[in-house]
C-alpha positions in Angstrom: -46.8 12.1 -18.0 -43.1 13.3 -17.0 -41.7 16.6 -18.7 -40.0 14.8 -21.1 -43.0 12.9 -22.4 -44.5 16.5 -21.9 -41.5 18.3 -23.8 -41.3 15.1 -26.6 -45.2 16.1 -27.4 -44.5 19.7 -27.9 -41.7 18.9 -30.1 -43.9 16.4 -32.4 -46.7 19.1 -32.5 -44.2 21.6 -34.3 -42.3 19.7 -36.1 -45.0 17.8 -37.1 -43.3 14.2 -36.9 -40.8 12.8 -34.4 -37.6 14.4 -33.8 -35.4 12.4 -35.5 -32.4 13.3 -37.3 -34.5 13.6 -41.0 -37.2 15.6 -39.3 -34.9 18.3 -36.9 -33.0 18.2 -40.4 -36.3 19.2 -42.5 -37.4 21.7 -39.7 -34.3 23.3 -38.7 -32.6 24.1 -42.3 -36.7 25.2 -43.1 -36.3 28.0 -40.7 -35.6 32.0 -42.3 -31.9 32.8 -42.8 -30.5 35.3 -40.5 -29.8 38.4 -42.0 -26.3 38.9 -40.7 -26.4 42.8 -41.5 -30.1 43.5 -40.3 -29.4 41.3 -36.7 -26.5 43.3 -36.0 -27.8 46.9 -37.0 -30.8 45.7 -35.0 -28.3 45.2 -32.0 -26.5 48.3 -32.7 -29.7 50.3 -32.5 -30.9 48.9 -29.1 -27.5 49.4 -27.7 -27.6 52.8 -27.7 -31.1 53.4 -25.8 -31.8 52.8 -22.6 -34.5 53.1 -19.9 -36.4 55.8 -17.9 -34.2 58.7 -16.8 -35.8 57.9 -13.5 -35.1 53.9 -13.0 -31.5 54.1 -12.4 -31.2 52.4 -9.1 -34.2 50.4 -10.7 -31.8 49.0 -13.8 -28.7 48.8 -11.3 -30.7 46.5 -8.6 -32.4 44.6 -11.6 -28.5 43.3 -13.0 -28.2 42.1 -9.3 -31.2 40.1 -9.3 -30.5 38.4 -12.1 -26.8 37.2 -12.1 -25.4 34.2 -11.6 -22.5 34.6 -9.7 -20.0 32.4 -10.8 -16.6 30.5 -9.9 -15.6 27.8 -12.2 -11.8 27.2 -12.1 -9.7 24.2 -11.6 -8.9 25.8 -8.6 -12.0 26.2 -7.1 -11.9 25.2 -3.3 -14.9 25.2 -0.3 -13.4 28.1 1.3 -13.6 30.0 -2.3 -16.8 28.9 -3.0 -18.1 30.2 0.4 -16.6 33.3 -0.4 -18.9 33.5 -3.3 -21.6 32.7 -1.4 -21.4 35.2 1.1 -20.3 38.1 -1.5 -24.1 36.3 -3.3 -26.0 36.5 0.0 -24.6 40.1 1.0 -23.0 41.7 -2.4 -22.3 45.4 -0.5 -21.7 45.1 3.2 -22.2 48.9 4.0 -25.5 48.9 2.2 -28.4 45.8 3.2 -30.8 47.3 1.0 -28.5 46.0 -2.1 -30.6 43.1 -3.5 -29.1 39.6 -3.2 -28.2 37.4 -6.7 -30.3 35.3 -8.3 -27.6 32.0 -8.2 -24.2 30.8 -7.2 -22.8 28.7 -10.2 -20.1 26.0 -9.4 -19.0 23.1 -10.4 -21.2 20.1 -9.6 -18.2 18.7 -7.1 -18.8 22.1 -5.2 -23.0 21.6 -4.8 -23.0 20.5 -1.7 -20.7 23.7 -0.3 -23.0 26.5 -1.9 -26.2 24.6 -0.2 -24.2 24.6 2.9 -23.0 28.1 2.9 -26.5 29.2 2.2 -28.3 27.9 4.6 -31.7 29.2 4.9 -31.5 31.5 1.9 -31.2 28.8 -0.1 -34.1 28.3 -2.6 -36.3 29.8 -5.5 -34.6 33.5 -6.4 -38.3 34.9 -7.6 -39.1 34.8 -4.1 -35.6 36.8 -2.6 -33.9 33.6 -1.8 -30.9 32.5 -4.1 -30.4 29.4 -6.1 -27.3 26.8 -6.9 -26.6 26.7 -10.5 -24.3 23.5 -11.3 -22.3 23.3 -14.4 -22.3 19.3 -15.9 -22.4 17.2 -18.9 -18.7 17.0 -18.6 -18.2 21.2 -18.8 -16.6 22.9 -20.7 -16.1 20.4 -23.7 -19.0 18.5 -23.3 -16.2 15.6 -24.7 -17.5 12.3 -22.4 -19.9 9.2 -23.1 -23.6 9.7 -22.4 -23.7 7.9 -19.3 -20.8 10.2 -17.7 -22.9 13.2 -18.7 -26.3 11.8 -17.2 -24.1 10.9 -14.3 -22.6 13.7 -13.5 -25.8 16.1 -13.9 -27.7 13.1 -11.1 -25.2 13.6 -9.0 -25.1 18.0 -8.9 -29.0 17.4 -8.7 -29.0 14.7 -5.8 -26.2 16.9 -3.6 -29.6 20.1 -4.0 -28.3 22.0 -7.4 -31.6 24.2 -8.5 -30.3 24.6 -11.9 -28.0 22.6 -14.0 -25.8 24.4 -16.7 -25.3 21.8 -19.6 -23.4 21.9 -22.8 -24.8 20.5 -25.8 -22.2 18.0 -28.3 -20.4 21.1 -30.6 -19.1 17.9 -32.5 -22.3 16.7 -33.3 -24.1 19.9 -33.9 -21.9 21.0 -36.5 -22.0 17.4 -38.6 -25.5 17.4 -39.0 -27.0 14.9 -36.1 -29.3 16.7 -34.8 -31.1 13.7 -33.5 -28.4 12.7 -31.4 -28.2 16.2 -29.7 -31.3 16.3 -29.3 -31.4 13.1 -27.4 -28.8 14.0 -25.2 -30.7 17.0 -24.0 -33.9 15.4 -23.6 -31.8 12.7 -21.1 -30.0 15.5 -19.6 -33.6 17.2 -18.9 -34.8 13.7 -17.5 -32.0 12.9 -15.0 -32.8 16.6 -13.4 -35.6 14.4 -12.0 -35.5 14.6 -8.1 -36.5 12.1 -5.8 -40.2 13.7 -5.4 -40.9 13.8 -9.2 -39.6 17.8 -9.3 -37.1 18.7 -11.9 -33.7 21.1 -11.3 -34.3 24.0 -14.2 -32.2 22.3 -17.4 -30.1 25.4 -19.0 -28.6 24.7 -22.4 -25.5 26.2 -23.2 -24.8 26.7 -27.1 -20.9 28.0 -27.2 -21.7 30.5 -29.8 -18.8 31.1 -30.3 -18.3 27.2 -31.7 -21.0 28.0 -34.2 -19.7 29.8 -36.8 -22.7 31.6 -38.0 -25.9 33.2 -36.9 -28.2 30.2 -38.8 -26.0 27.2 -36.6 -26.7 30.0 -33.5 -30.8 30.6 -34.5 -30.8 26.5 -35.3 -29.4 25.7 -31.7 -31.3 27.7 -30.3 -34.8 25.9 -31.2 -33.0 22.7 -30.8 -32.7 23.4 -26.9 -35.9 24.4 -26.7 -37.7 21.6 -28.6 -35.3 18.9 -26.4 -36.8 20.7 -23.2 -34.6 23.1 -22.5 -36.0 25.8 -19.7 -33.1 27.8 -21.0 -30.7 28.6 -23.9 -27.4 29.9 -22.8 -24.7 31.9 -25.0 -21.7 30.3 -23.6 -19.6 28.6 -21.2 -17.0 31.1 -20.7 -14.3 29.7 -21.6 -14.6 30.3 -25.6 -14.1 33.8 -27.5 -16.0 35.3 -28.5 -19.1 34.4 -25.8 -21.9 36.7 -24.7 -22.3 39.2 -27.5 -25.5 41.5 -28.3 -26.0 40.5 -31.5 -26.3 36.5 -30.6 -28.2 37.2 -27.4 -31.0 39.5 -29.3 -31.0 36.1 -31.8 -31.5 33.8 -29.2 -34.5 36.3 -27.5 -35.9 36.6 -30.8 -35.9 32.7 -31.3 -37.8 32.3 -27.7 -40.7 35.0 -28.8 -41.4 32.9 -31.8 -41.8 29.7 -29.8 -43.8 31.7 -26.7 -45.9 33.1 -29.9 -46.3 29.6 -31.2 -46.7 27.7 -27.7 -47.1 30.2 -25.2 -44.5 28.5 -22.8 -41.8 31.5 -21.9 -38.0 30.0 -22.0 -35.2 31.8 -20.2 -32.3 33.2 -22.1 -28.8 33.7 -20.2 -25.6 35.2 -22.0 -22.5 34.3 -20.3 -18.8 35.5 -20.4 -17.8 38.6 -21.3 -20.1 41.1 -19.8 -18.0 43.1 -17.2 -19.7 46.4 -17.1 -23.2 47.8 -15.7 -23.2 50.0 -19.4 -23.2 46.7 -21.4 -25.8 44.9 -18.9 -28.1 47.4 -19.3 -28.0 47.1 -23.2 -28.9 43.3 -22.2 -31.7 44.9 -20.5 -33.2 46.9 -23.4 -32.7 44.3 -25.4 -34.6 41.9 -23.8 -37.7 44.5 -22.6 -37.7 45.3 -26.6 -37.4 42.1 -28.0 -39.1 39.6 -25.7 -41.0 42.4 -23.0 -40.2 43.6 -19.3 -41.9 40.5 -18.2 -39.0 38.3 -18.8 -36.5 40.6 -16.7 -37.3 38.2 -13.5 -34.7 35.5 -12.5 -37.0 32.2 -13.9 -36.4 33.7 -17.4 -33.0 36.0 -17.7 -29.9 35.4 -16.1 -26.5 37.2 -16.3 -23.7 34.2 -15.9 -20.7 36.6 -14.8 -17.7 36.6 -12.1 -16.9 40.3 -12.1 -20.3 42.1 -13.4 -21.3 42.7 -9.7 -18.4 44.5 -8.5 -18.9 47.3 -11.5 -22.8 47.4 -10.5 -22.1 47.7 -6.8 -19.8 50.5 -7.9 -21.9 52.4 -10.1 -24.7 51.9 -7.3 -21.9 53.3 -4.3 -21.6 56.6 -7.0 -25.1 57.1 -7.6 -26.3 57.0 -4.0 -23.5 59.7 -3.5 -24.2 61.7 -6.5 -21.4 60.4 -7.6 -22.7 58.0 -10.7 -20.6 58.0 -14.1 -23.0 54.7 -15.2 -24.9 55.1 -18.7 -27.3 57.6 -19.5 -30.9 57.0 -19.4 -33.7 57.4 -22.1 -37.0 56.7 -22.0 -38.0 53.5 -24.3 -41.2 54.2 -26.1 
């Protein structure tokens, strides 16, 4: 049975029918409101605590490990992406003890650069090495025909992208055919087959900040994850607002219920936006408090961020010479 026969059987079990557009309908406007006021006092609350007073370095080093460092610009060239992939395979050249990334994240015409660059640290980033994240499904609109989108992720996936970055149809979201999205990721999920049967990990991104409101957000959410989704993603990046507490702690919340439910774990990533070690580390809380410590490992939270790592590297430079002006720490209980 391939994963999407597998991920199609999951979806029947909880909906109880097959996802078409009158069932996803049924299930997805049956889910709890969100309380707009509650989510965001919940956020609010979290944001303000922090971890041990002893697991600085810990919570700096942890940010590395889990960002996808990330160049996606019309400009993008294979000198800049190797660039990328050396500041990924060696992010502070006066200190090797500084972990290494968890991905480099490039557009899918700049696969086969990051695999080269890396050589022999390319590979699984739960075991040290680093992975190449490849944005498709005509990125950042999502505006092409089917066939372009399946295309285009077959291609990053066939030049050795790990992970492929797709954005689900905003258009077709918002009207109401659910169906059709979910189709579309379900195919998306099925050509990051590999020649040997494996799949590339399918990330789904939302653009929350296309949404409108926290019920299209929550609704998205368990539409990626029904499709077969192995993660839901804030954002491309490119929209305002993008990564913000309030939707992430959603989105975490929305992946308990279906681990509760299923017991499979899906990865969460917010993306854009998230510059400074003090707001990753909020991320961080969130996630131990909401979802547990287990999913701070790179199969199941990722940053997606271009200049995160230079304020982490920073705050790690101070702190190693007592110089560290980072958040305080607290212990969580």
């Amino acid at each position: 049975m391939t994963t999407q026969e597998l991920s199609r059987r999951a979806a029947v079990d909880v909906l109880g029918g097959e996802p078409d557009d009158a069932t996803l309908r049924r299930f997805l406007h049956g889910l709890p409101g969100v309380d707009a006021v509650g989510l965001e006092q919940r956020a609010a609350g979290l944001g303000t605590r922090s971890i041990k007073t002893t697991s600085k370095a810990w919570a700096l080093d942890t940010i590395i490990k889990l960002i996808d460092l990330t160049t996606l610009e019309g400009s993008d060239t294979p000198g800049k992406v190797r660039s990328l992939v050396a500041k990924a395979k060696n992010p502070d050249a006066a200190d090797p003890s500084t972990p290494r990334v968890a991905a480099v994240c490039v557009y899918g015409d700049m696969v086969g650069d990051a695999v080269a660059a890396l050589g022999d640290l390319h590979g699984d980033p739960d075991d040290g090495l680093i992975s190449v994240a490849a944005v498709a499904t005509a990125f950042p609109s999502g505006r092409s025909s089917l066939a372009i989108k399946l295309a285009d992720t077959a291609e990053a996936v066939a030049a050795g992208a790990d992970e492929i970055d797709m954005v689900i149809d905003r258009g077709a979201f918002l009207s109401g055919r659910y169906g059709l999205v979910y189709d579309q990721i379900a195919q998306v999920k099925e050509a990051c087959r590999r020649a040997d049967g494996s799949y590339a990990s399918l990330k789904v991104i939302l653009e929350t900040g296309e949404l409108n409101t926290y019920d299209n957000i929550k609704r998205a959410s368990w539409l990626g994850i029904l499709a077969g989704g192995d993660f839901i993603k804030t954002s491309t990046g490119k929209v305002q607002p993008a990564a913000t507490l309030p939707t992430t702690l959603l989105m975490l919340e929305t992946v308990r219920d279906w681990h509760r439910g299923t017991g499979e774990r899906i990865g969460v990533k917010p993306a854009g936006g998230i510059r400074a070690s003090k707001d990753a580390v909020k991320y961080l809380v969130t996630v131990a408090e909401t979802v547990g410590e287990e999913w701070l490992q790179p199969h199941l939270f990722r940053f997606g961020a271009s200049s995160l790592l230079n304020d982490v590297l920073l705050q790690r430079q101070k702190l190693t010479t007592g110089h560290y002006s980072g958040p305080d720490y607290v212990t969580i209980d």
